[in-house]
C-alpha positions as CSV (number, residue, x, y, z in Angstrom):
1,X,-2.6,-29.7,3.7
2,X,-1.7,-25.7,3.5
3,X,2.2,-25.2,3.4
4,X,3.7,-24.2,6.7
5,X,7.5,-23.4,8.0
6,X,9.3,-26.6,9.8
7,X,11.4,-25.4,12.8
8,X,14.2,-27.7,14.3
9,X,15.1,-27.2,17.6
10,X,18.1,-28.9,19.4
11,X,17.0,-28.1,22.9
12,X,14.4,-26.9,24.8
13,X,15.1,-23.3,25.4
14,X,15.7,-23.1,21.8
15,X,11.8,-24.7,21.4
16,X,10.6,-22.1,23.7
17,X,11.8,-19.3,22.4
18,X,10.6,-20.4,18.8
19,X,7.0,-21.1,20.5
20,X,7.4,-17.6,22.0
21,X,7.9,-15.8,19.5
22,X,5.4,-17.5,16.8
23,X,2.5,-17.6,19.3
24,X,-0.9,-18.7,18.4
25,X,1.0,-19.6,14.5
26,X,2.8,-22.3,15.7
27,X,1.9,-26.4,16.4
28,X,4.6,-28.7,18.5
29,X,5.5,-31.9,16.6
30,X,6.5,-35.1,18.5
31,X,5.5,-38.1,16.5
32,X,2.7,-36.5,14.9
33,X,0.2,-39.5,14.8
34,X,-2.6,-36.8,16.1
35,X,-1.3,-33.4,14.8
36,X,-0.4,-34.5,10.7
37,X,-4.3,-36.2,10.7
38,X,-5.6,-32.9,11.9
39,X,-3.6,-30.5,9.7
40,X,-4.3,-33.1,6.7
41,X,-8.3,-32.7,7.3
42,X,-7.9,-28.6,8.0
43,X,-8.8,-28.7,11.7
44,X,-5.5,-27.1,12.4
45,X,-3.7,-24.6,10.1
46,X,-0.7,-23.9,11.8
47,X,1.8,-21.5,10.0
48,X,4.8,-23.0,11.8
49,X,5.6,-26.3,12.8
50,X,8.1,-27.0,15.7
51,X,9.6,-30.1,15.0
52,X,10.7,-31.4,18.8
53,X,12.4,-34.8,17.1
54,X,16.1,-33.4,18.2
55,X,15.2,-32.5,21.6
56,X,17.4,-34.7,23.4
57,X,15.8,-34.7,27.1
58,X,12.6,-35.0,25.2
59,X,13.2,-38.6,24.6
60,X,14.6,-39.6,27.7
61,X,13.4,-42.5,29.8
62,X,15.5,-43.1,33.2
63,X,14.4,-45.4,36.1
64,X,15.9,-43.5,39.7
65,X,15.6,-44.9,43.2
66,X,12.9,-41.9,43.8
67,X,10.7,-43.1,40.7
68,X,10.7,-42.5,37.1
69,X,11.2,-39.4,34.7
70,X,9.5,-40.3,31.5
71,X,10.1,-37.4,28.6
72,X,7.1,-35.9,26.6
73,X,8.5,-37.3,23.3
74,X,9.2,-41.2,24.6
75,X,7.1,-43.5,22.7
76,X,4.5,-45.6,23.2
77,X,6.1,-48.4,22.3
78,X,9.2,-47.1,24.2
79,X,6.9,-47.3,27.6
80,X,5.6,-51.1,26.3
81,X,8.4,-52.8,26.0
82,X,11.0,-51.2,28.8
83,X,12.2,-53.7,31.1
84,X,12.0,-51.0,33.8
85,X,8.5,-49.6,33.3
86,X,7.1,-52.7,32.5
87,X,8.5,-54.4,36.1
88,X,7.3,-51.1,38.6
89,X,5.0,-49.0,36.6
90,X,3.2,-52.1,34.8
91,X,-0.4,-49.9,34.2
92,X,1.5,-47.2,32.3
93,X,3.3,-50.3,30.3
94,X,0.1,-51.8,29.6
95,X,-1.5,-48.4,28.3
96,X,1.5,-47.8,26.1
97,X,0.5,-51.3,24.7
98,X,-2.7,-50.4,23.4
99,X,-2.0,-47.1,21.7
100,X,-3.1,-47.9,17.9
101,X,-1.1,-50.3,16.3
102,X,2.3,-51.3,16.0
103,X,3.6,-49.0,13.1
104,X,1.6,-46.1,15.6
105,X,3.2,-46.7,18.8
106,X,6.5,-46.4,17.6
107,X,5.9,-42.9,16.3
108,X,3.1,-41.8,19.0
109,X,4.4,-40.1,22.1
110,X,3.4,-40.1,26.1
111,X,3.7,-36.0,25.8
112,X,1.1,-36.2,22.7
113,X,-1.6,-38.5,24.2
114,X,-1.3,-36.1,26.7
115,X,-1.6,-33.1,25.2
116,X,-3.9,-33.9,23.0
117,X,-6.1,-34.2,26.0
118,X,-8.9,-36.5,24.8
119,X,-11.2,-37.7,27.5
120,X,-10.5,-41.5,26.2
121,X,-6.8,-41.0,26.6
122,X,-5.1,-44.5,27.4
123,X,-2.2,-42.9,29.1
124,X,-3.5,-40.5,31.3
125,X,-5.6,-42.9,33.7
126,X,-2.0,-44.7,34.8
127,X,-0.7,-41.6,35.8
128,X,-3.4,-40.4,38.0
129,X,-3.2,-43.7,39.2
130,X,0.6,-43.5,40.1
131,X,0.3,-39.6,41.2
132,X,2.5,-38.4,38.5
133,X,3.7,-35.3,38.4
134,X,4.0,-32.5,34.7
135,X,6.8,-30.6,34.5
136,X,6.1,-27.8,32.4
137,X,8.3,-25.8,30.9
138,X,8.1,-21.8,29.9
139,X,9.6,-18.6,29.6
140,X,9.1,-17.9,33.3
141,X,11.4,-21.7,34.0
142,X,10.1,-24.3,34.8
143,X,6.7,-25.8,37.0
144,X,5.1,-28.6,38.2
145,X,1.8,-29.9,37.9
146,X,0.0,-32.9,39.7
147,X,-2.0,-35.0,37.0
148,X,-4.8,-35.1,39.1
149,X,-4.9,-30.8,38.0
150,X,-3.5,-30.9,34.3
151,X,-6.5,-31.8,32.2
152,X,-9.3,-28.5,32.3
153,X,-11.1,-30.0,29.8
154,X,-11.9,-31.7,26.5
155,X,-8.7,-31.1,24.2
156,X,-7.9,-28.6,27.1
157,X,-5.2,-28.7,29.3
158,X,-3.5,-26.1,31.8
159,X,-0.6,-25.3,29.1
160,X,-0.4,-21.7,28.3
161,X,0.4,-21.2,24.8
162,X,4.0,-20.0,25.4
163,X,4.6,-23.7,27.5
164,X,5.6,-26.9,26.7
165,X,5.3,-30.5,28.7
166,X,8.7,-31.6,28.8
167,X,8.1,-34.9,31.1
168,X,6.8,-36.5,33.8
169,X,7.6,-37.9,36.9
170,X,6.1,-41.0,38.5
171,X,7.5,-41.5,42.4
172,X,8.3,-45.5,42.8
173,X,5.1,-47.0,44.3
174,X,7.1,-48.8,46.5
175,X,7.4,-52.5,48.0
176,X,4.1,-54.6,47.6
177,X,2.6,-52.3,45.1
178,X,0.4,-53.3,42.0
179,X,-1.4,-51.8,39.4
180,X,-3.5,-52.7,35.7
181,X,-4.6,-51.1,33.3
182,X,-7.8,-52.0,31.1
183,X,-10.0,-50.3,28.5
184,X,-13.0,-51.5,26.3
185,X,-12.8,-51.0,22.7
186,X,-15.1,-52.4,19.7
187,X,-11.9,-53.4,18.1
188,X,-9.4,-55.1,19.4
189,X,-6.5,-51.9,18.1
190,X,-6.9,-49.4,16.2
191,X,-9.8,-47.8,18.2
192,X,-10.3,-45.4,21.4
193,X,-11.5,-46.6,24.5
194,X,-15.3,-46.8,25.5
195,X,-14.1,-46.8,29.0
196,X,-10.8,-47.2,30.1
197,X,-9.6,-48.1,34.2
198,X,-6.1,-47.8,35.9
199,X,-6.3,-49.1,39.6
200,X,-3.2,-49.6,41.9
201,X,-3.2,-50.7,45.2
202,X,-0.2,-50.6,47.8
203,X,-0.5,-53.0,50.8
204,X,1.0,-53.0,54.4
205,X,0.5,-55.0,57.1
206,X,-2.4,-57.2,55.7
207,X,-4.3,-53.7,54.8
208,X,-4.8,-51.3,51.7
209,X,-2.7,-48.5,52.4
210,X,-3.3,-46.5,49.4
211,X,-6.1,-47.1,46.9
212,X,-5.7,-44.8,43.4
213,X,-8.8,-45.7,40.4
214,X,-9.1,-43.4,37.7
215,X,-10.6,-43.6,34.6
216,X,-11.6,-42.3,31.0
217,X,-13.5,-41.4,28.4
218,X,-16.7,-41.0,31.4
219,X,-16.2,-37.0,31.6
220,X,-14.8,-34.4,29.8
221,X,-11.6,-34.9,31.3
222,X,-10.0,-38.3,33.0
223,X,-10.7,-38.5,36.8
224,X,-10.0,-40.4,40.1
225,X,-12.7,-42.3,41.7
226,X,-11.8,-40.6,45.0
227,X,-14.5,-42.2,47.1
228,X,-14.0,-45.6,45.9
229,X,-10.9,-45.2,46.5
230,X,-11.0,-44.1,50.5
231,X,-13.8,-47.2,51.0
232,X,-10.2,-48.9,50.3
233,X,-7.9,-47.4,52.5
234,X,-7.1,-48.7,56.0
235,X,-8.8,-51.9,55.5
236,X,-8.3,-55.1,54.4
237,X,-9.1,-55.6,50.4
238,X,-12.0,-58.2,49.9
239,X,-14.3,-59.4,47.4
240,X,-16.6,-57.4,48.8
241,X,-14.8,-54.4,49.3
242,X,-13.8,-54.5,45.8
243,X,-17.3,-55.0,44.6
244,X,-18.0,-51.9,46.5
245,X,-15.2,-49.8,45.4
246,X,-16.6,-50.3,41.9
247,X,-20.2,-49.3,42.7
248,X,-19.3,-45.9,43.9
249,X,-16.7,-45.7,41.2
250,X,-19.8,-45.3,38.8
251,X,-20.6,-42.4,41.1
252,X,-18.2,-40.0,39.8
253,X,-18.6,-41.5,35.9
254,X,-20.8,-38.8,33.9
255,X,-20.7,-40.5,30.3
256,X,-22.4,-39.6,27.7
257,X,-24.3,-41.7,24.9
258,X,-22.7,-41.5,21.2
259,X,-22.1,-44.3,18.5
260,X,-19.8,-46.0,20.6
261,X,-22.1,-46.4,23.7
262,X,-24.6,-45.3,25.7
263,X,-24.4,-43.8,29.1
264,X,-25.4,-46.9,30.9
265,X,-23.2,-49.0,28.9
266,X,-20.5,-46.6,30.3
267,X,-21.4,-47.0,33.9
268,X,-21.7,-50.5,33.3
269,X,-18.2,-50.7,32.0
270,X,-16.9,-48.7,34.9
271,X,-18.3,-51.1,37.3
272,X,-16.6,-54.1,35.6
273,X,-13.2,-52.5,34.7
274,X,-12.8,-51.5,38.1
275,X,-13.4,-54.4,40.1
276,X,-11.0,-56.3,37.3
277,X,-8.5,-53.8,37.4
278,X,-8.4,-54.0,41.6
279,X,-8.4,-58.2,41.4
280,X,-5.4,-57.9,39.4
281,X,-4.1,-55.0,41.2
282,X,-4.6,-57.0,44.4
283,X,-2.5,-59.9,43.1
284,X,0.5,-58.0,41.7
285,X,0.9,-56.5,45.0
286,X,0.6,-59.3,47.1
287,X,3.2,-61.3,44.5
């Protein structure tokens, strides 16, 4: 690994104007667990590191009435094992859960899965699935950006290189409300997903009122299965309504074949994670 300059920053205006003033040079650190393995193997060269590990309202997690405010720098671990997350927001608990392995989660962050904007990203399906919002933080203040628009492509994000993610914000999904999360790995840790689905489902009156699926790692960035999800809106959620949401939820998969899997592998997976995902989303609701 080249040498590089650390930077310490005790708060975020003190991080931005570091990451204004070094530009293109400098990296953000959070836990590191996808930054170090790229600098150590020369895919990034940064001449300055930011070290974000003092930023305070970086590593906040607070439950509100309105919903959730998860910083960029909470860890995965943090999100598995919060009483909190793991009661109201049980997808983005169960994501957090399968982030590498034990010693990984506690130093990987929400903000750096994020970021790091892989298509098989565990924690990014949950929050499209729970219409989280980005705030994003620059030397113009502060914006907000719906999940559904942050990714813009593979490793790409809408981040300008003078920004930062400094959290997000999940409203509460509410009374009779359920979601899951589920991926399909070779391995059982230690590995990225082939597929990955988050579903969640809000009931009312003996009806679906609002239907999210999105999933990962079947396009270049993670997407909502939009039509599957208005087959479930407005009507009662059967069997067969399920087994139909997950047939056009293939529709908007465009996988492609590597050593992992092959592109009908993919849809095939898509098929079966949704309609397990929605069962399951189905029940926690209805509990």
């Amino acid at each position: 690994m080249r040498r590089f300059e650390l930077m310490l920053p005790r708060g975020v205006d003190e991080a931005l104007g570091i990451l204004k003033q070094r530009g293109a040079d400098a990296k953000l650190l959070a836990g590191g667990t996808d930054l170090l393995p790229q600098m150590k193997n020369g895919v990034l060269k940064p001449a300055c590191v930011i070290d974000l590990s003092g930023v305070e309202r970086l590593r906040a997690l607070t439950a509100e009435t309105a919903g959730l405010r998860v910083g960029a720098a909470v860890s995965a671990r943090a999100l598995e094992l919060d009483a909190a997350t793991r009661k109201s927001y049980t997808s983005l608990s169960e994501s957090g859960a399968l982030v590498g392995s034990v010693q990984v989660r506690n130093l990987a962050t929400l903000g750096g899965n994020l970021c790091n904007a892989a298509p098989s990203a565990d924690m990014a399906p949950p929050l499209l699935a729970l219409d989280a919002e980005a705030v994003i933080g620059g030397p113009k203040g502060e914006r907000r950006v719906p999940f559904t628009d942050f990714f813009t492509g593979v490793r790409r994000t809408v981040l300008a290189p003078d920004e930062m993610l400094l959290e997000i914000v999940i409203p509460a999904p509410g009374a009779r409300s359920g979601g899951q999360y589920l991926r399909h790995t070779p391995r059982r840790e230690l590995d990225i997903a082939v597929v990955g689905v988050a579903s969640q489902i809000t009931l009312a009156n003996g009806t679906c009122s609002k239907a999210r699926i999105a999933l990962a790692a079947v396009a270049p960035v993670p997407l909502r299965a939009r039509e599957a999800e208005q087959s479930l809106e407005g009507k009662p959620v059967t069997p067969q309504a399920i087994e139909r949401a997950a047939e056009l939820a293939v529709g908007v998969a465009k996988p492609i074949s590597d050593q992992r899997g092959s592109a009908d592998y993919r849809r095939h997976l898509v098929r079966v994670l949704t309609a397990r995902t929605l069962r399951t989303a189905l029940a926690r609701a209805g509990a």
